[in-house]
N, C-alpha and C positions, 0 to 999 in steps of 0.2 A: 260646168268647168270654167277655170278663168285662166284667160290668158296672159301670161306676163311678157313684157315686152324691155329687155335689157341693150344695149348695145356690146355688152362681153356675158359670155353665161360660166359665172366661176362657181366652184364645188362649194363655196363659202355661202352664194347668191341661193344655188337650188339646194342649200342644207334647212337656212334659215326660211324662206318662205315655203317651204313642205311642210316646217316645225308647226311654220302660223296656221298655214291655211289648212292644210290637212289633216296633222295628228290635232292640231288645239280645236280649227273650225268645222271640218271635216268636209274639206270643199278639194274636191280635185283640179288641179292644176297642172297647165304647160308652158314652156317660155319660147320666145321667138327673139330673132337678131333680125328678121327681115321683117322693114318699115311696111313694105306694100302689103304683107299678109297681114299683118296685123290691124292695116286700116281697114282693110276685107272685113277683117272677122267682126262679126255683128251680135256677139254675146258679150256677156263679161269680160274687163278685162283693166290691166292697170301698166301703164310705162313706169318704169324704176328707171327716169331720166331727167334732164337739166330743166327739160320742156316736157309741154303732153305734145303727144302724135296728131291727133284727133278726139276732139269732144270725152275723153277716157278719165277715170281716177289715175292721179300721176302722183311719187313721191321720191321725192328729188333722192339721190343717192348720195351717201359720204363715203370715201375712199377706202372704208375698213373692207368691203365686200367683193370691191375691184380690184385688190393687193392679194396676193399671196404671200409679205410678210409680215412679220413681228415684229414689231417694233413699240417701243413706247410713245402714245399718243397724250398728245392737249386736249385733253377732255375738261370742256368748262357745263357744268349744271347747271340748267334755268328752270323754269317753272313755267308749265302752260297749262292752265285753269283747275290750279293743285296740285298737276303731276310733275314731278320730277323729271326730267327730260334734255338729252345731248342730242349732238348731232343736227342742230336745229338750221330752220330755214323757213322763216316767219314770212315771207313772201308767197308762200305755197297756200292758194285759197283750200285746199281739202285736209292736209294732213301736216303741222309745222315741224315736224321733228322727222328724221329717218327711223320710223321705228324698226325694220329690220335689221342693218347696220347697227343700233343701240342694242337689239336684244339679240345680237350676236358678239358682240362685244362681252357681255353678261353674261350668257347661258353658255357659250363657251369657256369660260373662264380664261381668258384671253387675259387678264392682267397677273393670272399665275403663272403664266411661262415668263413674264416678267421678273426683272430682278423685285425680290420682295422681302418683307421681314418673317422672320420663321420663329415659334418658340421655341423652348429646349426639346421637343419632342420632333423637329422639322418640320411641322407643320406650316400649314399658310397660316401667317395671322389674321386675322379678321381687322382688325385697327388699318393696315393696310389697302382695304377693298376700298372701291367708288361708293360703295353702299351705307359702307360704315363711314366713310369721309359726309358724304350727302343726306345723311342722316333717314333712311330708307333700308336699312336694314329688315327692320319689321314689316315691311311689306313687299307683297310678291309685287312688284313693280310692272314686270311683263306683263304678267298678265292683265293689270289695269289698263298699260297699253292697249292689249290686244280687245280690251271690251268698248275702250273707246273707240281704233281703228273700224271694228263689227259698228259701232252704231253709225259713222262716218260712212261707210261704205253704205252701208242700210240706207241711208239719205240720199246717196246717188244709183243704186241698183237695189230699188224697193222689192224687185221680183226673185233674191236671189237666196236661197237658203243654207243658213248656218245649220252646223249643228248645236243642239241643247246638252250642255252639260246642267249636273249637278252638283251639291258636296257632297265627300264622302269624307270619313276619316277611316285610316288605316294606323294602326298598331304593331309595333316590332317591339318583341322582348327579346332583349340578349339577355344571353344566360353565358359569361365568364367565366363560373363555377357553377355546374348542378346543385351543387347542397353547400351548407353549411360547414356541418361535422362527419355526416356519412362518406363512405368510397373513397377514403385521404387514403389507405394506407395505415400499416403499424407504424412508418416512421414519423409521418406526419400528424398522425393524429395523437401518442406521447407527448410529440414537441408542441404539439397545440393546448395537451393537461399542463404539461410542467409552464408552459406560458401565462395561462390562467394562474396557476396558484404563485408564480413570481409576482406577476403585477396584480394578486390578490383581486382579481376579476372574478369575486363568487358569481357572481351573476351568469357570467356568460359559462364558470364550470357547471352551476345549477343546469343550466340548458341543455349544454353536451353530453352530461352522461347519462339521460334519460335516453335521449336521443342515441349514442353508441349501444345501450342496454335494448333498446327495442321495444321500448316502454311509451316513447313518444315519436312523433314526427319529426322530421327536421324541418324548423323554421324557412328551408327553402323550399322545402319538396311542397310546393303550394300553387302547382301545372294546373290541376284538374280544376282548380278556383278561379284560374285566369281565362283557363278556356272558355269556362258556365261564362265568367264575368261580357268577355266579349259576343259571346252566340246571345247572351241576353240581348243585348243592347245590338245586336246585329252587326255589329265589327269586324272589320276583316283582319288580319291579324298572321305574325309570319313570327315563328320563334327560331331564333340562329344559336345555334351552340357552338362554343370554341372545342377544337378537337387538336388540340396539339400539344408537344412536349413542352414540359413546366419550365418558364424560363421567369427574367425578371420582371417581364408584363403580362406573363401569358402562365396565369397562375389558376389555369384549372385543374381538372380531376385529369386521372392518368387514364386513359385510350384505353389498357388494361382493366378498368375496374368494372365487373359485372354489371354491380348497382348501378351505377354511372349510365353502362351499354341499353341496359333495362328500363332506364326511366326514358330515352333517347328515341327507343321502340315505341313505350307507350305514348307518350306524346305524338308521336309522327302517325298515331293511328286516331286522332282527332282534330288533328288541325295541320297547316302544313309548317315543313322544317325545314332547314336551311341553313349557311354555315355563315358561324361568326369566324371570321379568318386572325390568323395569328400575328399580334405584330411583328412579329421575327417572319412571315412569309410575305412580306408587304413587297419587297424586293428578290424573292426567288419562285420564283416559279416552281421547280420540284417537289418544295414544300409546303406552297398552294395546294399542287396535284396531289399531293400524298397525304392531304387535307380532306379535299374533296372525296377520295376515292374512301379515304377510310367513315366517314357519314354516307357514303352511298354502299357502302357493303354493311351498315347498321340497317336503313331503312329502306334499301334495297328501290331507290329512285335514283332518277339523275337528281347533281344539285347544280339549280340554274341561276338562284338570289345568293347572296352574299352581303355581309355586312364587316366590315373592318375593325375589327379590335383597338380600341383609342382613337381611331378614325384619322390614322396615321396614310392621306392619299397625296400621291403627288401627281402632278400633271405632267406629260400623258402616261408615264411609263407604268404607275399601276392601273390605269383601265386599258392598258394595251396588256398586260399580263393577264389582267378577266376575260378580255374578248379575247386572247391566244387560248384560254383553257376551254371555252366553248359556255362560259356566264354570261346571261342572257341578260340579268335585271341586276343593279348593285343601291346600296340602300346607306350609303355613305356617306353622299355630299349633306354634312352639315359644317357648323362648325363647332369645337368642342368645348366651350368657354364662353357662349353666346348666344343667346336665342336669337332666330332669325332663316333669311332666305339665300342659301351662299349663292347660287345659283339669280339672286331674282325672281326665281318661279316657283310654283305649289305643284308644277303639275310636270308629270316623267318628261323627258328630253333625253333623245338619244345621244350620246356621246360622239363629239367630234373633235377629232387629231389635228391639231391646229399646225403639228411641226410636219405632219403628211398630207395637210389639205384632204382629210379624208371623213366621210358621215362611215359610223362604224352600227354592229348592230345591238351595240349591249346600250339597253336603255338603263337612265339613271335615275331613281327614284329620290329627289328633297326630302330630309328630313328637317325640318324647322324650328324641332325644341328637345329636347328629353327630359329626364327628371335631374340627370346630375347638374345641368344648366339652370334647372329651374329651381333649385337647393343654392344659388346663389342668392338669392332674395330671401335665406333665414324662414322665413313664414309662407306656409299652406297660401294661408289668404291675399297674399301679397303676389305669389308666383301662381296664383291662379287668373287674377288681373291680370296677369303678362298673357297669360293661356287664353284666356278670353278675347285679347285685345287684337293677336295674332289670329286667334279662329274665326274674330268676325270681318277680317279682311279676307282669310280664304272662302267664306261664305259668298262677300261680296263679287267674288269672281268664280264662283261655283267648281272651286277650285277642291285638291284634296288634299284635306290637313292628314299627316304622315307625323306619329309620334313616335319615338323611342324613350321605353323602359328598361328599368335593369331588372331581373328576377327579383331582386332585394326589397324591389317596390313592393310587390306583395306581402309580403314577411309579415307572421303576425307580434315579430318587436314590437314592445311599447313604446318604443322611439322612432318610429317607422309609421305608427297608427294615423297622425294625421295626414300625414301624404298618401298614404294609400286610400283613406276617407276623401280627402281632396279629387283622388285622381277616380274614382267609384263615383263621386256625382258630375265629372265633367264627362264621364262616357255615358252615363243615366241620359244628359242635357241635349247631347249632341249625337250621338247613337240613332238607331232607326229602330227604335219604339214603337 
């Protein structure tokens, strides 16, 4: 165990060194306010103050940890021996930055309760963040921290044991729409014929009416290939389906349709399921619940992961609505317009309420890239450099690369074929073969 030694012990102080030391190193830890015990105590242990107590690893404190408010901070970015780095205080022989203050700053998303720029969707913009300013976006920053802090610390308590992580990649497919052309509806699926043959789209009627006839598969119905794909390659892997009434973003199949109910079944009886939540429930709870409840009366489980539709989150009040519904895990935090680490990290972090000074219990799982981000770079070969460039830094921190797909990725379109080629040799690559 290590002992921390603070002179105030704030919810902010035992949120972020539990994050480090425990969930990330796997060291258990307690803090003290009293000087003389702590000079006692004759294991581990570290002051988070201006001075060390006695002969201890000490790392000076910045003011974010000892406030309880919000407020917009001077944050100036320096560089120490390539890392990126605030909070600093270069006179410290062990550690020159406050790394817990900095990656409470980050991992909280502390500059989202801040006045910020929003696109047209409300979202947080990403051009806005310290990350995307500091040019770190692509890297889990934290965690680089936290491997330097481990080797830092390793030189003054040689005897003292981390835990070993490794990498892993994890996979989420959202599925927006189950199919293509099947489960529309007679009204929808007319106005989907007469659409084709207005804008003379043979191609795409070619497709449809084999597929309405039951002559062919639908182009989306392509579960069972994704499943094989990941158990190949040993992937873990979490498919969220949208379950809500049809609106202007939230444009899947009707709650009503069999096939729809049917495929939702099969699925959830080889891998697990979970809900793509609606953008119209981002702000109401009832229709969260009435979300949830109707996927848990499909596959007859609790649903505890969740993933956001457009990925429309705001700080605190939609993960204080997942943690009011009893969602354990939320698979959210990205950004949607940009490859990268919104959070800083690769790896889960519990969520905490920065307006209630509160560590809550729904953990947040980073997503770092999807396909519709990676489709901004035009070419396979191009957005797979991105992919690469991103997974050799979660490597380097034995970190867990966390991807999002859309069903559509699969599809065997001919206009789809090199990205689904693309994405089949980066799970080959990096899978546990």
């Amino acid at each position: 165990m290590i002992l921390i030694y603070t002179h105030k012990i704030t919810p902010r102080i035992k949120y972020i060194f539990k994050h480090i030391f425990t969930l990330r190193l796997g060291v258990k830890i307690d803090f003290t306010s009293d000087i003389q015990f702590f000079k006692e105590y004759d294991s581990f242990k570290i002051s988070y103050a201006d001075q060390p107590i006695k002969d201890e690893f000490y790392i000076n404190p910045s003011e974010i940890l000892l406030s309880h408010k919000i407020e917009d901070l001077d944050i100036e970015v320096g560089n120490w021996d390539g890392l990126p780095v605030f909070f600093t205080n270069k006179e410290n022989p062990f550690f020159e930055f406050d790394i817990f203050g900095a990656s409470f700053y980050l991992i909280s998303r502390y500059e989202e309760y801040l006045l910020h720029l929003k696109d047209d969707f409300g979202r947080f913009d990403p051009s806005s963040s310290l990350a995307f300013k500091n040019r770190f976006l692509n890297k889990p920053i934290i965690d680089f921290w936290i491997k330097r802090f481990k080797e830092k610390f390793l030189d003054f308590y040689p005897d003292i044991k981390f835990r070993k992580d490794s990498f892993k990649l994890i996979t989420c497919l959202e599925v927006p729409c189950a199919f293509d052309f099947k489960g529309k509806g007679l009204l929808r699926t007319v106005g989907g014929i007469f659409r084709d043959i207005l804008r003379l789209d043979v191609y795409r009627l070619y497709r449809r009416i084999p597929v309405l006839l039951n002559f062919k598969t639908d182009p989306l119905d392509n579960y069972s290939s994704w499943i094989k794909l990941n158990r190949t390659n040993k992937i873990e892997t979490v498919v969220f389906f949208l379950l809500s009434n049809f609106s202007r973003y939230d444009r899947n199949l009707s709650i009503y349709s069999n096939t729809f109910l049917e495929k939702i079944k099969d699925v959830a009886d080889f891998c697990e399921v979970s809900l793509l939540s609606s953008y119209s429930s981002i702000e109401n709870d009832e229709l969260l619940k009435k979300e949830m409840e109707t996927l848990q009366s499909i596959i007859h489980r609790p649903i505890l992961k969740t993933r956001q539709n457009l990925l429309k989150i705001n700080f605190p009040s939609s993960y204080r609505n997942f943690a009011r519904l009893g969602i354990t895990q939320d698979y959210s935090l990205q950004y949607y317009d940009l490859p990268g680490f919104r959070a800083s990290t690769t790896n889960p972090f519990y969520f905490f309420d920065l307006e209630n000074e509160l560590e809550t219990k729904l953990l947040l799982n980073p997503v770092c890239v999807s396909d519709r981000v990676l489709k901004i770079y035009k070419k396979p070969i191009v957005a797979r450099q991105v992919l690469e460039e991103i997974t050799r830094y979660v490597k380097e921190v034995d970190g867990i690369m966390t991807l999002a797909l859309n069903n559509s990725i699969n599809s065997d379109y001919s206009t789809n074929f090199k990205w689904k080629n693309m994405f089949k040799k980066y799970f080959k690559s990096h899978g546990k073969n």
